[in-house]
Backbone and ligand atoms as CSV (ligand in chain L), in Angstrom:
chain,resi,resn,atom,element,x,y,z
A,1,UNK,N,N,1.867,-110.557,-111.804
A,1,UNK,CA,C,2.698,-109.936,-110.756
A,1,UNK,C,C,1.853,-109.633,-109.512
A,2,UNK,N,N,2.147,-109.533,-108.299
A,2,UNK,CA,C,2.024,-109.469,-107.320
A,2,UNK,C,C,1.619,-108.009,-106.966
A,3,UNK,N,N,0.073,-107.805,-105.997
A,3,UNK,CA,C,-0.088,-106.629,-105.722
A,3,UNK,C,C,0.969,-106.203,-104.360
A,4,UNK,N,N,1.329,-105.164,-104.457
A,4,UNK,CA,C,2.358,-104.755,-103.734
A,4,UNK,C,C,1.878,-103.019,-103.083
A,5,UNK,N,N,2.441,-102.750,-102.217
A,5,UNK,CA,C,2.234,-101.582,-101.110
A,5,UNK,C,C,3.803,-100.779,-101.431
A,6,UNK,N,N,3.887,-99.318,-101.474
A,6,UNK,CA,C,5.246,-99.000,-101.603
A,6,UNK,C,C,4.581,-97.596,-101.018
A,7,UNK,N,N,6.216,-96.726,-100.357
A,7,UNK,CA,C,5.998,-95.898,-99.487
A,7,UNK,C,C,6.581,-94.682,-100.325
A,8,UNK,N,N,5.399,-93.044,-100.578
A,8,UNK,CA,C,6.294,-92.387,-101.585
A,8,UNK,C,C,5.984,-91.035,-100.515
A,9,UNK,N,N,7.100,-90.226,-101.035
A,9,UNK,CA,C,7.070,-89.065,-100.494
A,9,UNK,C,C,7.076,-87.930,-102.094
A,10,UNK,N,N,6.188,-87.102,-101.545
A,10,UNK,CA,C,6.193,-85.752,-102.553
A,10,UNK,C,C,7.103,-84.391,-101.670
A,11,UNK,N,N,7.949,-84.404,-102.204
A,11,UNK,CA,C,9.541,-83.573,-101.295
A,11,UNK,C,C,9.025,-82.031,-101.685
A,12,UNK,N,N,9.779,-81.661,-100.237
A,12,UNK,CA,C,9.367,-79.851,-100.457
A,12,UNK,C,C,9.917,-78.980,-101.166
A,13,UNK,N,N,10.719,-79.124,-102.446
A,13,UNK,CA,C,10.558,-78.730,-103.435
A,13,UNK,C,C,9.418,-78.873,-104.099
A,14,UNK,N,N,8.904,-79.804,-104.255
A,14,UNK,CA,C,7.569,-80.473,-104.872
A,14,UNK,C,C,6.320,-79.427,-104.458
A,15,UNK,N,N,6.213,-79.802,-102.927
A,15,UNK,CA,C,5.069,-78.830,-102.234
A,15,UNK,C,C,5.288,-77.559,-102.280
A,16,UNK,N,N,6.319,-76.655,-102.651
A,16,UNK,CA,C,6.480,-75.578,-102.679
A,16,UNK,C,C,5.824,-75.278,-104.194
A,17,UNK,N,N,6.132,-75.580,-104.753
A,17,UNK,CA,C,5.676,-75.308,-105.826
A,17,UNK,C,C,4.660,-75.200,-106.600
A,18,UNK,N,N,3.459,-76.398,-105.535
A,18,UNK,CA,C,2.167,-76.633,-105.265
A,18,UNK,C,C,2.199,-77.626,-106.541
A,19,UNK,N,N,2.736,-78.670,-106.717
A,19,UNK,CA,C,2.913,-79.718,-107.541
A,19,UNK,C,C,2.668,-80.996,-107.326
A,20,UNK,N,N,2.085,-80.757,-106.277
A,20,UNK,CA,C,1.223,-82.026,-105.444
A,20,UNK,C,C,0.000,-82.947,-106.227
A,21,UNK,N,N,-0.482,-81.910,-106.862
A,21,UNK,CA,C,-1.708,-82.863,-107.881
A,21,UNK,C,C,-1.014,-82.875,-109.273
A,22,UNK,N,N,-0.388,-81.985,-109.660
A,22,UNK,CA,C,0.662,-82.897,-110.871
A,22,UNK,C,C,1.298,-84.078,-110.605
A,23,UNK,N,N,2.061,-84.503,-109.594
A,23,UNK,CA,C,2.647,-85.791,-109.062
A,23,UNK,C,C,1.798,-86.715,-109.283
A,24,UNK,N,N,0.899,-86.541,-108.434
A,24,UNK,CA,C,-0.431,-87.701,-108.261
A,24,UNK,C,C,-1.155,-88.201,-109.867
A,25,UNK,N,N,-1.174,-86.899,-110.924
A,25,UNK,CA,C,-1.843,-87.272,-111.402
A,25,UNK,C,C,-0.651,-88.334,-112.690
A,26,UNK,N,N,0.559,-87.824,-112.119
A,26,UNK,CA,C,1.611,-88.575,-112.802
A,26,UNK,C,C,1.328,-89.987,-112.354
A,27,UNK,N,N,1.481,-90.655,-111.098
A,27,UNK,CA,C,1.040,-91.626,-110.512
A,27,UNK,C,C,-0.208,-92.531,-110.663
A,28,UNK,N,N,-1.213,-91.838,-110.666
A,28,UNK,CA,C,-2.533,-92.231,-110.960
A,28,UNK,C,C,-2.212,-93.024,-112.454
A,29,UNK,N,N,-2.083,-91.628,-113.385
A,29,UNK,CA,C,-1.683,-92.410,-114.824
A,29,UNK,C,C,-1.002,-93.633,-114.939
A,30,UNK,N,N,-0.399,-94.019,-114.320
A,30,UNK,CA,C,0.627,-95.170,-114.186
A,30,UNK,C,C,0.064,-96.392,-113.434
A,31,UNK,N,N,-1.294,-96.153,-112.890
A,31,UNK,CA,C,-2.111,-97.200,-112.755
A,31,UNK,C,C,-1.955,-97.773,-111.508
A,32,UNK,N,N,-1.031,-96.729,-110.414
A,32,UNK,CA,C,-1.414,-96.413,-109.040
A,32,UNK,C,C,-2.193,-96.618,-108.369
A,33,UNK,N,N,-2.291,-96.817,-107.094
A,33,UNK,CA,C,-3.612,-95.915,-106.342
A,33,UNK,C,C,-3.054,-95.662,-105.460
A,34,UNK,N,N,-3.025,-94.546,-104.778
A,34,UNK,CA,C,-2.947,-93.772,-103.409
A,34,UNK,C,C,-3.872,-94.092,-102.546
A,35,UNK,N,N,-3.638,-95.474,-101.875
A,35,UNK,CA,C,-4.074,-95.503,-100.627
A,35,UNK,C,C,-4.150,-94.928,-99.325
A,36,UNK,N,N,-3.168,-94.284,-99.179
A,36,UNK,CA,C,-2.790,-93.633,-97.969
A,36,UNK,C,C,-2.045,-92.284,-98.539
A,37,UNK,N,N,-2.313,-90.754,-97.574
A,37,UNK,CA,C,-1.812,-89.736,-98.228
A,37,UNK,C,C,-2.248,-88.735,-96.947
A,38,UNK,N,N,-0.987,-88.178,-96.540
A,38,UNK,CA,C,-0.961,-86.514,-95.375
A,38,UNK,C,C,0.361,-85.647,-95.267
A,39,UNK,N,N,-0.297,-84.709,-95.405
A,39,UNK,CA,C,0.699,-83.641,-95.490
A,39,UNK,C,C,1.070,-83.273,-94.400
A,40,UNK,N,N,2.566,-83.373,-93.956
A,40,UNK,CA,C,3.000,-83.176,-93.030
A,40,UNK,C,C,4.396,-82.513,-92.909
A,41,UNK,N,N,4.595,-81.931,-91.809
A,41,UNK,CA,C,6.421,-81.216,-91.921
A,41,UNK,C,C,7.048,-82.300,-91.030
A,42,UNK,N,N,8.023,-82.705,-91.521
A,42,UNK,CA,C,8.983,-83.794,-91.160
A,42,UNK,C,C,9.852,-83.011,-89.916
A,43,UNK,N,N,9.983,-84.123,-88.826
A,43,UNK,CA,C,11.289,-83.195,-87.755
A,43,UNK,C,C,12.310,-83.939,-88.199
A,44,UNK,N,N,13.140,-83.127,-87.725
A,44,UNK,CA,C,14.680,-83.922,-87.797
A,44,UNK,C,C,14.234,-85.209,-87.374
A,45,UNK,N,N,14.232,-85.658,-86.227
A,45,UNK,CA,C,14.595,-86.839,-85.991
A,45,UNK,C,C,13.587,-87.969,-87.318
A,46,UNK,N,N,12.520,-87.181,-87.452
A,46,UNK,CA,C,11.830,-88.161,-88.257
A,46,UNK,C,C,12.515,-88.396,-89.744
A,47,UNK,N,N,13.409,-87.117,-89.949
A,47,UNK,CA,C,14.457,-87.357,-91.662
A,47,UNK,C,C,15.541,-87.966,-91.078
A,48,UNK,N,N,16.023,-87.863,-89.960
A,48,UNK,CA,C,17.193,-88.675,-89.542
A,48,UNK,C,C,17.462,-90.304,-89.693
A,49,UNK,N,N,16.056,-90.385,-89.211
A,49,UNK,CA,C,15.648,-91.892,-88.975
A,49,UNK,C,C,15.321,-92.327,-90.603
A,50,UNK,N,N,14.448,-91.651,-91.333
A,50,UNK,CA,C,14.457,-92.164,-92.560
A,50,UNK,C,C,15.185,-92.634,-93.204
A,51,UNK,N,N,16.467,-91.660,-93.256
A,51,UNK,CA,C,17.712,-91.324,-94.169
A,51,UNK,C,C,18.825,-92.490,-93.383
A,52,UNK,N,N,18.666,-92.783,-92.236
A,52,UNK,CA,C,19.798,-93.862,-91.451
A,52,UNK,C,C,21.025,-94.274,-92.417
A,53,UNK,N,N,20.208,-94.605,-93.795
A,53,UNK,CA,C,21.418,-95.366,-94.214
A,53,UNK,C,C,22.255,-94.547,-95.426
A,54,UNK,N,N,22.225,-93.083,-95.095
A,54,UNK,CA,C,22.761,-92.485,-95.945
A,54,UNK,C,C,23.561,-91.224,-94.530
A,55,UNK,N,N,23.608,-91.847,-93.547
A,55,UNK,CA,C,24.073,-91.345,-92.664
A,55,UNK,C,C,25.755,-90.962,-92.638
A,56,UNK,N,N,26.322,-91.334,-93.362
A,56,UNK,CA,C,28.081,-91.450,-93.261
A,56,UNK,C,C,28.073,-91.278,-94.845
A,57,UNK,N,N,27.082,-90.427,-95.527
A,57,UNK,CA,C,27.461,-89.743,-96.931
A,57,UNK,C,C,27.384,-88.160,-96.657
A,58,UNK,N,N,28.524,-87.522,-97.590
A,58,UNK,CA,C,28.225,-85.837,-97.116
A,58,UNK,C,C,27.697,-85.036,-97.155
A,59,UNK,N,N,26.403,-85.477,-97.991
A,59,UNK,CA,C,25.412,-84.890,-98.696
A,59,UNK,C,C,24.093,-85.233,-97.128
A,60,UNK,N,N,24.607,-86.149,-95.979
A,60,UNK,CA,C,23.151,-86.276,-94.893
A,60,UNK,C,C,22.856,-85.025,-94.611
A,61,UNK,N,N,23.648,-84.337,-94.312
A,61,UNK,CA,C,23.424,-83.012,-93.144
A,61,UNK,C,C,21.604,-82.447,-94.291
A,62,UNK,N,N,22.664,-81.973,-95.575
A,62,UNK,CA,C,21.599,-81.110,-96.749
A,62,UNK,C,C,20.121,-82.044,-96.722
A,63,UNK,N,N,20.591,-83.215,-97.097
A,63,UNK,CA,C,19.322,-83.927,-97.056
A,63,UNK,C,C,18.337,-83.718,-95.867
A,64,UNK,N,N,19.005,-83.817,-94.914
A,64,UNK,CA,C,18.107,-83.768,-93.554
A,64,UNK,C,C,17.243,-82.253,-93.825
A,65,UNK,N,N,18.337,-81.482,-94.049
A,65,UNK,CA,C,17.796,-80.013,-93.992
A,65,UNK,C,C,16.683,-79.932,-94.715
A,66,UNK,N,N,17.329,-79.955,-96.037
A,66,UNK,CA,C,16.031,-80.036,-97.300
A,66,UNK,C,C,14.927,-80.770,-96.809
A,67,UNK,N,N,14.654,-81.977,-96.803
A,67,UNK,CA,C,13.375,-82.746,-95.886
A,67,UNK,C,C,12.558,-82.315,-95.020
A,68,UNK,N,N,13.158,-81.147,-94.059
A,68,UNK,CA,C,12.574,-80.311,-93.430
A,68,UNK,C,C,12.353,-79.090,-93.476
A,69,UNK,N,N,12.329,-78.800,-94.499
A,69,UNK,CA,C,12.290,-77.179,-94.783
A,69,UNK,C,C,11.062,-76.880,-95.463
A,70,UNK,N,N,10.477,-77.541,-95.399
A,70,UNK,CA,C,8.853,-77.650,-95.747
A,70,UNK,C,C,7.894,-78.581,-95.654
A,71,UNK,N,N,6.381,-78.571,-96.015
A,71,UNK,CA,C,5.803,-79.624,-96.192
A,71,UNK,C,C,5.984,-80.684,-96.608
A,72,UNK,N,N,5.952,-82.014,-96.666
A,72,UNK,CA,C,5.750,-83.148,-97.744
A,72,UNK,C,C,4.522,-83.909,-97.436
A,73,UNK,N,N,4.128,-84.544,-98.378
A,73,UNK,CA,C,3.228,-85.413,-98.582
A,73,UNK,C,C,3.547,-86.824,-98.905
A,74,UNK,N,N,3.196,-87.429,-97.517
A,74,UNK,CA,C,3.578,-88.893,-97.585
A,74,UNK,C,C,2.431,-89.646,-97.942
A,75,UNK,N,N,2.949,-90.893,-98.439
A,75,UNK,CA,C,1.590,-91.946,-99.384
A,75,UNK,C,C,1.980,-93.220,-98.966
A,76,UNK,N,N,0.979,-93.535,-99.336
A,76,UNK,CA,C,1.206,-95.497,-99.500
A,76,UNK,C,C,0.556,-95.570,-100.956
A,77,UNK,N,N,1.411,-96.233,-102.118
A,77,UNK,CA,C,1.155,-96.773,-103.463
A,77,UNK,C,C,0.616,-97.738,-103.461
A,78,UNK,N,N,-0.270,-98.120,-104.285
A,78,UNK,CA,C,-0.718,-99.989,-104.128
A,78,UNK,C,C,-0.812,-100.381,-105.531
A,79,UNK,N,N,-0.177,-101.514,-106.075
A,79,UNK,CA,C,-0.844,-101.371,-107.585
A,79,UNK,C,C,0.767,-103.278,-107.655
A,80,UNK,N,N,-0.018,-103.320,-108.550
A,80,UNK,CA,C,1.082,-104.463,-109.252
A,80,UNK,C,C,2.792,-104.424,-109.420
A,81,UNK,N,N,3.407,-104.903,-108.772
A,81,UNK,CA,C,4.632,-104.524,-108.967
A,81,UNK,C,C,5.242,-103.338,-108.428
A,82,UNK,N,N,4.252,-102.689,-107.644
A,82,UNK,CA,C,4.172,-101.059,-107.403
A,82,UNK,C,C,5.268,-100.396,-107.204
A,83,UNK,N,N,6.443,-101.442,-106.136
A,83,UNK,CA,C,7.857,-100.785,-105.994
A,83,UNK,C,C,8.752,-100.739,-106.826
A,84,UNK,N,N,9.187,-101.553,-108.025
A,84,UNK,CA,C,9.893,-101.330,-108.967
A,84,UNK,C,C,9.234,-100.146,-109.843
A,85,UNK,N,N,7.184,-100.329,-110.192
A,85,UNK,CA,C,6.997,-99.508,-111.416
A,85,UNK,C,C,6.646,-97.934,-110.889
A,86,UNK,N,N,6.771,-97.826,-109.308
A,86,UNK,CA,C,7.673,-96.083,-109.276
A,86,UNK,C,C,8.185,-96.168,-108.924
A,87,UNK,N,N,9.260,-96.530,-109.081
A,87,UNK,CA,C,11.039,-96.397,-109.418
A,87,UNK,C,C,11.092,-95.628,-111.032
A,88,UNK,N,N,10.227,-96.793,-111.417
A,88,UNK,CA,C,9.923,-96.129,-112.973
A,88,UNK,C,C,9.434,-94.971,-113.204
A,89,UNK,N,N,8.296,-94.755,-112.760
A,89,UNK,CA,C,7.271,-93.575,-112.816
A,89,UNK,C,C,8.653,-92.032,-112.097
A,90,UNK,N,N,9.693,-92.290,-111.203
A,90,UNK,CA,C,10.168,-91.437,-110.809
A,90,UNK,C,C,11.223,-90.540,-111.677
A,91,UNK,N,N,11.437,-92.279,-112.395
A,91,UNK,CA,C,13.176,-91.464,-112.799
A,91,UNK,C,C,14.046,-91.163,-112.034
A,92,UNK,N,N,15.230,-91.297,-112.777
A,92,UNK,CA,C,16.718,-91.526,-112.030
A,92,UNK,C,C,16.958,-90.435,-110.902
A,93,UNK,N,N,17.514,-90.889,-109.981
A,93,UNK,CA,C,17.669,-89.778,-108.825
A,93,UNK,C,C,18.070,-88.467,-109.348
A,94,UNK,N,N,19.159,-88.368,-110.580
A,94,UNK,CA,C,20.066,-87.306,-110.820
A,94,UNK,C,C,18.774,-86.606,-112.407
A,95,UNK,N,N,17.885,-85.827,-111.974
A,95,UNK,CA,C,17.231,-85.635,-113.209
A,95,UNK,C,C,17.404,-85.118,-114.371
A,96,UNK,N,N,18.902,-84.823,-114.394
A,96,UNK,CA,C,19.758,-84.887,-116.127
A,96,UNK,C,C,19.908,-86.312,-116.469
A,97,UNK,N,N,19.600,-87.348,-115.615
A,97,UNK,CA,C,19.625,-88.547,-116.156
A,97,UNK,C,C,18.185,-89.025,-116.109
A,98,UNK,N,N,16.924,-88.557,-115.680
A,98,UNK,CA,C,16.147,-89.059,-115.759
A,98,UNK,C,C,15.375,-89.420,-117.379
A,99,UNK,N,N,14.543,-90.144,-117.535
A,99,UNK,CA,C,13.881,-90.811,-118.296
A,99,UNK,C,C,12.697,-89.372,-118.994
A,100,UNK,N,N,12.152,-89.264,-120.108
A,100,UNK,CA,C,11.408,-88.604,-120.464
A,100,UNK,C,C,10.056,-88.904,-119.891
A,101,UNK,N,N,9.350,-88.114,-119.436
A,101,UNK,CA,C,8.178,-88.329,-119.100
A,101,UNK,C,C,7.850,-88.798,-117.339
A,102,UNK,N,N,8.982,-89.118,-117.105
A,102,UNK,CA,C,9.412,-89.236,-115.222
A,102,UNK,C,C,8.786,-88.262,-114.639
A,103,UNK,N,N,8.687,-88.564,-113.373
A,103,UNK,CA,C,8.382,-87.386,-112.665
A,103,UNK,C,C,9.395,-86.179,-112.545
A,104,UNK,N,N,10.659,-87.040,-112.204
A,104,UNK,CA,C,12.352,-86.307,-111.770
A,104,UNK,C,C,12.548,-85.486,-113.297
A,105,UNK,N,N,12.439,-86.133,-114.242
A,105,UNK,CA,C,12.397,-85.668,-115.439
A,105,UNK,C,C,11.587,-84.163,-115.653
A,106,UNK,N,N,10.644,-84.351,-115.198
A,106,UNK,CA,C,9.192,-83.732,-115.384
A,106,UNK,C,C,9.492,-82.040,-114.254
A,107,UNK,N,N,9.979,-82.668,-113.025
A,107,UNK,CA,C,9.735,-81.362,-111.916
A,107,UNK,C,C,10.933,-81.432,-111.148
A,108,UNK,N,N,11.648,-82.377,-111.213
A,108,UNK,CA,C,12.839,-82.164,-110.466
A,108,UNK,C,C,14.063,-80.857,-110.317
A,109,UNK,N,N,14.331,-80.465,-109.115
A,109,UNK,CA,C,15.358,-79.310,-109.998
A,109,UNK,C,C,16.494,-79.563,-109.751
A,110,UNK,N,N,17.572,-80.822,-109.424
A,110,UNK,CA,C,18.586,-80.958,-108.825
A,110,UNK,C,C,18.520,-82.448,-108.296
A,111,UNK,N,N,20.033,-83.232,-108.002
A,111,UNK,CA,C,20.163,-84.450,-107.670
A,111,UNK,C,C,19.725,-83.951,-106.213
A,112,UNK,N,N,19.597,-83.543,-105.419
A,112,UNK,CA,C,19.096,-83.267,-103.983
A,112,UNK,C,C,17.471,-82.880,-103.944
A,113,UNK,N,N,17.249,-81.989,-104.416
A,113,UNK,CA,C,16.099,-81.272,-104.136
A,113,UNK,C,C,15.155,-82.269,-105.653
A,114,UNK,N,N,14.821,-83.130,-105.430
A,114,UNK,CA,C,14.161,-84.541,-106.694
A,114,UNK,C,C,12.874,-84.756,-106.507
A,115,UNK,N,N,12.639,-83.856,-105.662
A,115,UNK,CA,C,10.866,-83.696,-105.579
A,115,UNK,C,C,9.995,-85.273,-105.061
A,116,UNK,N,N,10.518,-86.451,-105.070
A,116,UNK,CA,C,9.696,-87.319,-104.867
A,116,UNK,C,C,10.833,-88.909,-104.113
A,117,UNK,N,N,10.267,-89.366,-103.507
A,117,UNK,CA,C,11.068,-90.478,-103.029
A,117,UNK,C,C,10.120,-91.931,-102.845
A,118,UNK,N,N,10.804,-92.486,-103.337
A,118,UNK,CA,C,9.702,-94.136,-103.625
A,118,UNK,C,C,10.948,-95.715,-103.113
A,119,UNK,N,N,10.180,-96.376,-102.422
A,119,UNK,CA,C,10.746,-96.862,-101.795
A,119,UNK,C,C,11.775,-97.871,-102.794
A,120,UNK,N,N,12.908,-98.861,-102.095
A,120,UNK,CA,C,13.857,-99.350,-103.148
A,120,UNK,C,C,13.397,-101.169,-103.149
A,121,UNK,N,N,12.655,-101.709,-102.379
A,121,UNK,CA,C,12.423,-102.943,-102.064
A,121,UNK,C,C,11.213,-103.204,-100.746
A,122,UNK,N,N,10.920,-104.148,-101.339
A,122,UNK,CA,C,9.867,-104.944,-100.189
A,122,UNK,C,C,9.903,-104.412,-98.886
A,123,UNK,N,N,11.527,-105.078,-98.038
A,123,UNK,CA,C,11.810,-104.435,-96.554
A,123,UNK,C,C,11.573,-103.095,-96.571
A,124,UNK,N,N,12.368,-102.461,-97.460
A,124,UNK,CA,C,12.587,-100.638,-97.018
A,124,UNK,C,C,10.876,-100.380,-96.996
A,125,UNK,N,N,10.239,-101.407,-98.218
A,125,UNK,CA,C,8.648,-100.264,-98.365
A,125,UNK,C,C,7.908,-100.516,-97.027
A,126,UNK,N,N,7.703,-101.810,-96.096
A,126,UNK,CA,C,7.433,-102.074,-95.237
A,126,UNK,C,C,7.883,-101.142,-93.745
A,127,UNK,N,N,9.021,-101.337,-94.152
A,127,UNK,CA,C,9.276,-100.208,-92.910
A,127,UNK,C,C,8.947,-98.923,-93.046
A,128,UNK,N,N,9.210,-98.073,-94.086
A,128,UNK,CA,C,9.143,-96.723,-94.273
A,128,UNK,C,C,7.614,-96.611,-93.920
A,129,UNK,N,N,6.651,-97.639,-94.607
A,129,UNK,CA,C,5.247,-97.450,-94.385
A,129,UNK,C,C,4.792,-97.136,-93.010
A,130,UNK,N,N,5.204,-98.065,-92.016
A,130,UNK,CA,C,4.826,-98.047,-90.680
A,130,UNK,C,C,5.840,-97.010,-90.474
A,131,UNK,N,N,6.786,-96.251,-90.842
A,131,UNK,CA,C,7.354,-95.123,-89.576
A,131,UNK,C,C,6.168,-93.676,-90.015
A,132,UNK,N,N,5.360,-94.115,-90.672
A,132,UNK,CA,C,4.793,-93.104,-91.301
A,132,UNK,C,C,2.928,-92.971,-91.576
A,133,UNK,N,N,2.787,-94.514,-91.011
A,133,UNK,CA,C,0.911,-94.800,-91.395
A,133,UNK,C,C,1.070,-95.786,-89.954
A,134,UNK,N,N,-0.368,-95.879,-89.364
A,134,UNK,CA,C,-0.691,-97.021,-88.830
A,134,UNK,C,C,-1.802,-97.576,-89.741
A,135,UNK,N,N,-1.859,-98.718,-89.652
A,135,UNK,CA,C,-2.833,-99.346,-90.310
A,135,UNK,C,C,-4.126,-99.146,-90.865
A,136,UNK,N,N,-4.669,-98.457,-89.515
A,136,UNK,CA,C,-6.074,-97.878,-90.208
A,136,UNK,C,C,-6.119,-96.726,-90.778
A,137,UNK,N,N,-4.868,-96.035,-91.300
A,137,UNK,CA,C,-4.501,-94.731,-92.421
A,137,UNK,C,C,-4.843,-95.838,-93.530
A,138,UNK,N,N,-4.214,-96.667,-94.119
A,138,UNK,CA,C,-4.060,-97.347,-95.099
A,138,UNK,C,C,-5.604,-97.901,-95.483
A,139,UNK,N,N,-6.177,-97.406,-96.779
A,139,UNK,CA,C,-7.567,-98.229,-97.183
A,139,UNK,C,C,-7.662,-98.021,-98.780
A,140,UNK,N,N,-6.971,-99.633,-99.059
A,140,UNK,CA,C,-6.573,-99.873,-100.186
A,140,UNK,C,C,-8.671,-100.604,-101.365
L,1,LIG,O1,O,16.311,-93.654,-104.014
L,1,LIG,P1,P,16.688,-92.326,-104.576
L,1,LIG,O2,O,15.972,-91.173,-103.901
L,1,LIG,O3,O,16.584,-92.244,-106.077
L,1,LIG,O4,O,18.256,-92.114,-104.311
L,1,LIG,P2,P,19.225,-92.531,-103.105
L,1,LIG,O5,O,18.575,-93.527,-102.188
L,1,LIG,O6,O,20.545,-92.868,-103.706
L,1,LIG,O7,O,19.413,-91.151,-102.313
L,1,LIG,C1,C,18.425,-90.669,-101.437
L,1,LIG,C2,C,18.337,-89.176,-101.570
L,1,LIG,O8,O,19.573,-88.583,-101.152
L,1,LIG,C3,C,18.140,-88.663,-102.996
L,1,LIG,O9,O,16.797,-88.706,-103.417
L,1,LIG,C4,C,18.650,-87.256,-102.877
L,1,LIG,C5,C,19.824,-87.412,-101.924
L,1,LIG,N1,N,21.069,-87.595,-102.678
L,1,LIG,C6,C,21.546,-88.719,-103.256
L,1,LIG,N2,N,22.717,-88.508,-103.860
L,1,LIG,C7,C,22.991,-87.184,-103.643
L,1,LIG,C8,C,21.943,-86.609,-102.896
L,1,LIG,N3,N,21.903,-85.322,-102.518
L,1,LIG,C9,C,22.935,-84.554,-102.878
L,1,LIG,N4,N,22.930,-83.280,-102.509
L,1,LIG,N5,N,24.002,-85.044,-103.612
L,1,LIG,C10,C,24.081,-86.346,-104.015
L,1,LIG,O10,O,25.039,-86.771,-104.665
């Protein structure tokens, strides 16, 4: 399989909780690497723009909010397959459905507040990466 780049966020539920090196070390285990990684508070426009395509669901407004109501810690993943295998490593968005041993599983407290976001495909990981790293952040 193909080494691959994927774009993850550790959500401020997550950082509140100071669950930032539990995540990682969830990740790491899974044979990860965190190439790229900064903690930052998101503005609106920067969750607006993320979220675009969840824009005309009723749940944008909360999302936006939540996204900004604290720190997160954005990454770049690098590893084999990397965007499907955290998808895996995350578990299901809704974490009464997540997988044992998931992250969502693990720290999530709610289908909104899911502590972590990993990209869904190639395009999305590409873009999300650059609204969020320039190149010389990234040193795989
Ligand atoms: O890719 P995912 O994060 O697993 O899920 P997604 O792309 O379907 O949704 C993006 C985020 O939007 C998700 O992590 C949390 C939020 N969301 C999705 N469905 C709901 C939701 N938030 C609320 N409050 N209610 C929902 O039904």
């Amino acid at each position: 399989m193909a080494i691959e780049r994927t774009f993850s966020i550790i959500k401020p539920d997550a950082t509140e909780r100071n669950l930032t090196g539990a995540v990682n070390a969830v990740i790491e285990k899974a044979g990860l690497r965190i190439v790229a990684q900064k903690r930052i508070r998101m503005t609106k426009g920067q969750a607006e723009t993320f979220y675009a395509v969840h824009k005309a669901r009723p749940f944008f407004g909360e999302l936006v909010d939540f996204m900004t109501s604290g720190p997160v810690v954005v990454q770049v993943l690098e590893g084999e397959g990397a965007i499907a295998k955290y998808r895996e490593v995350m578990g299901a968005t809704d974490p009464a459905k997540a997988a044992e041993g998931t992250v969502r599983k693990l720290y999530a407290k709610s289908i909104g507040e899911n502590s972590v976001h990993g990209s869904d495909a190639p395009e999305t990981a590409a873009i999300e990466i650059a609204q969020f790293f320039s190149g010389n952040e990234i040193v795989g």
